[in-house]
C-alpha positions as CSV (number, residue, x, y, z in Angstrom):
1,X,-29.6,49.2,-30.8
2,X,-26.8,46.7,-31.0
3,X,-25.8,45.2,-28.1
4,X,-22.3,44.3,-29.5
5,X,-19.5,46.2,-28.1
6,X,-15.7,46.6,-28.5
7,X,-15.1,47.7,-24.9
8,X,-15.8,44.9,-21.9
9,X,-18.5,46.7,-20.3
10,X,-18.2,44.7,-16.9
11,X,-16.1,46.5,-15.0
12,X,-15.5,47.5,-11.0
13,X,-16.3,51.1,-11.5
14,X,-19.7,50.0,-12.8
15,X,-21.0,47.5,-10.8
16,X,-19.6,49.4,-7.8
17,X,-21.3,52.5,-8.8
18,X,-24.5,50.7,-9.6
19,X,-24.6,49.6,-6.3
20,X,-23.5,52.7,-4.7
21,X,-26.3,54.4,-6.7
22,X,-29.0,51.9,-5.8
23,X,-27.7,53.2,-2.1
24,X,-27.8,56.9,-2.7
25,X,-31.0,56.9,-4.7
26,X,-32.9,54.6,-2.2
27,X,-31.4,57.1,0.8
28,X,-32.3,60.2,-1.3
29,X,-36.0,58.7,-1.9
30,X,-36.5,57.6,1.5
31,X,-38.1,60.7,3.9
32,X,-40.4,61.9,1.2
33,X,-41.6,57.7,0.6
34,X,-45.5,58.2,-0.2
35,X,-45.0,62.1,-0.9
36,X,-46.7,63.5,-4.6
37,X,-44.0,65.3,-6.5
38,X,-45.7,69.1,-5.0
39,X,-45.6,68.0,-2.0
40,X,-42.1,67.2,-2.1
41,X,-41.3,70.2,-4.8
42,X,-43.0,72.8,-1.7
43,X,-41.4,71.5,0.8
44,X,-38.4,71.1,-0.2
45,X,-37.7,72.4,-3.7
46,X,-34.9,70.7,-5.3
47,X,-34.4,67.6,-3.5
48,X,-31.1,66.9,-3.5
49,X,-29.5,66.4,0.0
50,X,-29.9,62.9,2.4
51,X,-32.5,64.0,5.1
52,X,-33.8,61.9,8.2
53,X,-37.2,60.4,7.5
54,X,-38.3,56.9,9.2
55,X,-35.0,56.3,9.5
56,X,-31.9,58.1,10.3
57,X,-30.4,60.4,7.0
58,X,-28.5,58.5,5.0
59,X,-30.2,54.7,5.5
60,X,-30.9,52.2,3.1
61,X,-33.9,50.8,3.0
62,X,-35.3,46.9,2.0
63,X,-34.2,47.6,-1.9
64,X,-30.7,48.5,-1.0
65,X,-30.8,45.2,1.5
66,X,-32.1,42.9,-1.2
67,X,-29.1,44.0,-3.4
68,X,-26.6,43.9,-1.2
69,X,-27.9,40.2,-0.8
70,X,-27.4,39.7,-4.4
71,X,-23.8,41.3,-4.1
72,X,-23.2,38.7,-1.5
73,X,-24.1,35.4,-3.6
74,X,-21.8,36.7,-6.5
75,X,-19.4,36.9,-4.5
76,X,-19.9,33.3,-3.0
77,X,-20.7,31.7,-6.3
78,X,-19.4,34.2,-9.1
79,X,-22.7,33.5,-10.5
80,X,-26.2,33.8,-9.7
81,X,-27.4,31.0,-7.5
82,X,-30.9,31.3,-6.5
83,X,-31.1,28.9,-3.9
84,X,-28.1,30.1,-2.5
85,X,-29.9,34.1,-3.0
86,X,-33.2,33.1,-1.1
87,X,-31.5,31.9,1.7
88,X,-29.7,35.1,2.0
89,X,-32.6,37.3,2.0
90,X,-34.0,35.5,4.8
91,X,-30.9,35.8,7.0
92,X,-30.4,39.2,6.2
93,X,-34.5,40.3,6.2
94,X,-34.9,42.9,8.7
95,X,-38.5,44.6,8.9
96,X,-37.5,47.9,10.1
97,X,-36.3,48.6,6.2
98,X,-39.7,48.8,4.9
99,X,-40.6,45.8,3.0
100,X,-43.9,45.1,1.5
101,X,-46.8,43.2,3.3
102,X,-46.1,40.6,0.4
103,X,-42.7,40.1,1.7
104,X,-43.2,38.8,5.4
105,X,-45.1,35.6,3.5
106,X,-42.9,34.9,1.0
107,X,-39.9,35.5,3.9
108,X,-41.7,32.7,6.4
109,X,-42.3,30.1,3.4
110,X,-38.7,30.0,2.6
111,X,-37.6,30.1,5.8
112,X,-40.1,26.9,6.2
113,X,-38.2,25.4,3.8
114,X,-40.2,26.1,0.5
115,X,-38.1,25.6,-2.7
116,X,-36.9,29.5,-3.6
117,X,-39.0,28.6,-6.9
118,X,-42.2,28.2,-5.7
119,X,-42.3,30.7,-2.1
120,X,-43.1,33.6,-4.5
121,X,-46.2,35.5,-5.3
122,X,-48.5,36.3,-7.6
123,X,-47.3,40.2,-7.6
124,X,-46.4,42.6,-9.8
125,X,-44.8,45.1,-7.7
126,X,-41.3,46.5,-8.4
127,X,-39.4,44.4,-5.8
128,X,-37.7,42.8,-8.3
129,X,-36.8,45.4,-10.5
130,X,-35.4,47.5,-7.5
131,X,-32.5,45.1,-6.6
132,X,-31.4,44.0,-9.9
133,X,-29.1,47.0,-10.9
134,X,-26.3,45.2,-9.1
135,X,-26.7,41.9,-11.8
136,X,-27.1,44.2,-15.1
137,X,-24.1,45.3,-14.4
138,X,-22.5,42.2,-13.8
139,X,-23.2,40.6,-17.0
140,X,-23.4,43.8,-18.8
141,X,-21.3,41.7,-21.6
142,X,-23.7,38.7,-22.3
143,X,-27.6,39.9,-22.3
144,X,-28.7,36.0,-22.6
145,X,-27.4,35.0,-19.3
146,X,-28.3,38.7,-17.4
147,X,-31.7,38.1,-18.8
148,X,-31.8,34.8,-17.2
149,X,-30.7,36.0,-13.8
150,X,-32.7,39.0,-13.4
151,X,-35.5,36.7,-13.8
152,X,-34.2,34.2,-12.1
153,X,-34.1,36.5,-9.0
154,X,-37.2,38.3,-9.5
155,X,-39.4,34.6,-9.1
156,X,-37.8,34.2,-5.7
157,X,-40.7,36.8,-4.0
158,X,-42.5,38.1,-7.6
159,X,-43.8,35.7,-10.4
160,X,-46.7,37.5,-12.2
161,X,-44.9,38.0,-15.5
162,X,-45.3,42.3,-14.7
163,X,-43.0,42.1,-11.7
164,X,-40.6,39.4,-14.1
165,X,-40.7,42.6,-17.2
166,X,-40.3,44.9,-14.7
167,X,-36.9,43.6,-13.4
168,X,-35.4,42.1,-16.4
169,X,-36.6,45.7,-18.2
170,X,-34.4,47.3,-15.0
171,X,-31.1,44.9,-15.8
172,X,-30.7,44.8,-19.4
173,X,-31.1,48.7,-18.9
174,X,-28.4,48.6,-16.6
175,X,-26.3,46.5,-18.8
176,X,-26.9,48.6,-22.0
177,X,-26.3,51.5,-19.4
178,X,-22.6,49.9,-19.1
179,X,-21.6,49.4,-22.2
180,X,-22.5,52.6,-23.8
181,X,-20.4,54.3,-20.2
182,X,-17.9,52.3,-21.3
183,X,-17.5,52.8,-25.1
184,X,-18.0,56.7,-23.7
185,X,-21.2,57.1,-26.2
186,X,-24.8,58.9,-25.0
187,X,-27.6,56.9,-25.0
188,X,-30.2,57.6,-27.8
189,X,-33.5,57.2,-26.1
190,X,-35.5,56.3,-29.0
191,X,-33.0,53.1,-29.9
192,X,-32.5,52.3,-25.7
193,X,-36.2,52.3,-25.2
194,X,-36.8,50.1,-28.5
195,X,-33.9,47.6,-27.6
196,X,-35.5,46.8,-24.0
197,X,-39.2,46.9,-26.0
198,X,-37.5,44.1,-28.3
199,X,-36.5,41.8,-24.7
200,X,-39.1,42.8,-23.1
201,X,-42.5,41.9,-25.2
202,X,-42.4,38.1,-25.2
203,X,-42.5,38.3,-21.0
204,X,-45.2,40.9,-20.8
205,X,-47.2,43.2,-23.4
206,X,-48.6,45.5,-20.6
207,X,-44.9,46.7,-19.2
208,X,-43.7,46.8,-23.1
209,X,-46.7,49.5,-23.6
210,X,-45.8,51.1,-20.7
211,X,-41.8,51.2,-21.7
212,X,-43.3,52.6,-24.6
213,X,-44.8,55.2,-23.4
214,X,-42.0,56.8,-22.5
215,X,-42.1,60.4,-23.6
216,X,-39.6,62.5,-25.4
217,X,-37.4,64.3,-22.6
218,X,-35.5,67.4,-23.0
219,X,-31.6,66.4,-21.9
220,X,-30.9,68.3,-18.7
221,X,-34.3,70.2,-18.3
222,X,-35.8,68.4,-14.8
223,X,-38.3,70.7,-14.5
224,X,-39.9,69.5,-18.0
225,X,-38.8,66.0,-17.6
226,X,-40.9,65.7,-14.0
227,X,-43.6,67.1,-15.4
228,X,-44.0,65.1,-18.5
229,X,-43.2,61.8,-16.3
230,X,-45.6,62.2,-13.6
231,X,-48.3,63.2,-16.4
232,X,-47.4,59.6,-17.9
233,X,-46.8,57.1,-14.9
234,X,-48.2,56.5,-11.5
235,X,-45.3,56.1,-9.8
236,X,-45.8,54.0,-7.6
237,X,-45.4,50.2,-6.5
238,X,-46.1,48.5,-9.6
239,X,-43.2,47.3,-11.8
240,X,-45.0,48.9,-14.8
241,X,-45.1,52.5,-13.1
242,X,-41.8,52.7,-11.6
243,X,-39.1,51.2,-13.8
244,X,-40.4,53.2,-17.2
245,X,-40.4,56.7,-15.0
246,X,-36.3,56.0,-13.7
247,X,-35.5,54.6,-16.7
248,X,-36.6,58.1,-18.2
249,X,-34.9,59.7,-15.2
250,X,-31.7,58.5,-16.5
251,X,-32.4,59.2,-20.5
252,X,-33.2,62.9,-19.4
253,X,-30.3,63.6,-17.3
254,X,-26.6,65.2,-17.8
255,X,-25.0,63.6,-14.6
256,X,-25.4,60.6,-12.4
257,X,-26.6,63.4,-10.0
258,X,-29.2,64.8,-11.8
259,X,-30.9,61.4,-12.9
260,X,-31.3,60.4,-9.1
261,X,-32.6,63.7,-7.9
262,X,-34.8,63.8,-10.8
263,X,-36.6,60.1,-10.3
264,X,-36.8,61.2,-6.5
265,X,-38.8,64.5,-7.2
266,X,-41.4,62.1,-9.5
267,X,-43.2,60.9,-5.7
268,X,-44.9,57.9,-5.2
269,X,-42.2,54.8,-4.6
270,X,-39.8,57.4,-4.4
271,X,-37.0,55.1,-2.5
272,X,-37.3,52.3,-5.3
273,X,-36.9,55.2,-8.3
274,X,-34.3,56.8,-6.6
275,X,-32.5,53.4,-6.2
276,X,-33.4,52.4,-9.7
277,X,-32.0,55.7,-11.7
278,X,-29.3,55.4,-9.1
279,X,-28.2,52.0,-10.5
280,X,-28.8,52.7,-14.0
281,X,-26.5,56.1,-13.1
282,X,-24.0,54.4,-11.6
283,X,-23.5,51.9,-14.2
284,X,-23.4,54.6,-16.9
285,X,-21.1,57.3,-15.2
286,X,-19.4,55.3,-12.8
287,X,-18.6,55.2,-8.9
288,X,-16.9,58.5,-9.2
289,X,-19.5,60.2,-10.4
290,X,-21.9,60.3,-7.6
291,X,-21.6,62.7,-5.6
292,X,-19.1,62.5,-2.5
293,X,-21.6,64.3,-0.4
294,X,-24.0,61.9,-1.0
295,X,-21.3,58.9,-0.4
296,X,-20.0,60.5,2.9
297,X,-23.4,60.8,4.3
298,X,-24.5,56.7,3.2
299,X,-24.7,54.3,6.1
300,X,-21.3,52.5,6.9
301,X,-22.1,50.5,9.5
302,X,-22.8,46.7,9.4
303,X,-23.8,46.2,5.7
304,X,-22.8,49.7,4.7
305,X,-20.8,51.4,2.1
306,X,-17.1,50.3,2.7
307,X,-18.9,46.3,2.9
308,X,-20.5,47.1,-0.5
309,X,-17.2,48.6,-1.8
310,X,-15.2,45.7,-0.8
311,X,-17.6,43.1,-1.9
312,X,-17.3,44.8,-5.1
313,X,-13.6,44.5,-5.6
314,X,-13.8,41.0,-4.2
315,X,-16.7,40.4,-7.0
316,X,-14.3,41.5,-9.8
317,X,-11.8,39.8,-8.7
């Protein structure tokens, strides 16, 4: 797949809508965190509403914090800084989100003073991949440098080069994910999946298998799609099992609705593939395409939804 383009594919109603997506699928995910797609499939059948869990309905957890951190430094610099980025994520770290065991260390080193370049770890988890929505989306019109930054922003807590695939396979997926929104054309699976393979194998051969392995999904038929996807991937904290399962969350789906609700019925690190399909959603169909149900109910207080909203316009200038 070409990544040329005739339409800019950077846009407010993109980036805003990948970051209000990131919000409703990490929400959506969050009660049933841990759950196996039956559990969550008896209990609650189609899971498509913002239920209390650890926290109250409608929270965000550490991935939505983490991006909204990211939002923050674009706005500040207009460009990725990520000296300016680790210093944000300690300021704004708050434990009652959720984050990873992982996390705390990296956290104290860099509030210690460790260079943001050299207080990550040796992980291949999906923390990288499920803030990074937020930058596909901002340079969804030059690849190169939205490459760079998604790396860039992974090495501040992940280095091993799974975690590093795994987030620059979630942004240039967002990106592409813009510019086909806004040149109004579907995605064809086959060539999305071989474009990221193309990027992605000189960082990583394991994630490229596992992007790969992404199976053929009937459009619009979740019931099929979970089952194929949970047959395939693990689902669960790894970059390699979470960002191929959203990524096919989004491929099989005929709404920005539908791919979030899928990725969250998968189980497993159902927060972080919510928020993922939810960024890769938004990007594709836009802020006005989520659903205002889902938007009413998001946390607005503090760091909430109108802050993301504004630091959005501000962002785009």
């Amino acid at each position: 797949m070409s990544p040329a383009q005739t339409v800019p594919a950077k846009s407010y109603e993109r980036l805003a809508g990948a970051a209000l997506g990131t919000m409703c699928g990490d929400a959506l995910g969050m009660p049933v965190e841990g759950w196996s797609a039956d559990r969550i499939a008896r209990r609650y059948g189609r899971l498509d509403r913002m239920l209390e869990g650890r926290l109250p309905a409608g929270s965000y957890t550490d991935d939505s914090q983490m991006m909204i951190a990211i939002l923050r430094t674009l706005n500040a610099a207009g460009d990725l800084d990520p000296a300016a980025l680790a210093s944000r994520f300690v300021t704004t770290f708050e434990p009652s989100r959720g984050y990873g065991g992982r996390i705390y260390k990296v956290m104290n080193r860099l509030a210690l003073g460790t260079s943001w370049d050299r207080a990550g770890t040796d992980s291949w988890g999906n923390g990288g991949a499920m803030r990074v929505g937020v930058l596909g989306a901002f340079y969804a019109d030059d690849q190169e440098r939205l490459l760079s930054a998604a790396l860039d922003q992974c090495r501040i807590t992940h280095t091993h080069p799974r975690g590093l695939a795994g987030a620059a396979a979630q942004a240039l997926a967002c990106g592409m994910a813009c510019a086909l929104g806004a040149r109004g054309a579907e995605p064809d699976p086959q060539a999305f999946i071989a474009h990221l393979v193309d990027k992605i194998g000189p960082i990583d051969q394991h994630t490229t298998e596992r992007l790969m392995a992404i199976p053929a999904l009937p459009r619009g038929n979740e019931a099929v799609a979970r089952e194929l996807l949970t047959s395939e991937y693990a689902c669960d904290v790894s970059a390699p099992e979470a960002v191929p399962p959203a990524i096919g969350a989004f491929l099989a789906a005929d709404s920005a609705e539908q791919a979030i609700v899928l990725a969250v019925s998968l189980g497993g690190d159902t927060d972080t593939i919510g928020a993922m399909a939810g960024a890769l959603a938004g990007s594709y169909w836009g802020l006005d395409a989520l659903p205002a149900a889902w938007l009413n109910r998001l946390e607005n207080q503090g760091a909430g939804r109108d802050h993301v909203l504004a630091l959005c316009r501000r962002i785009m200038g």
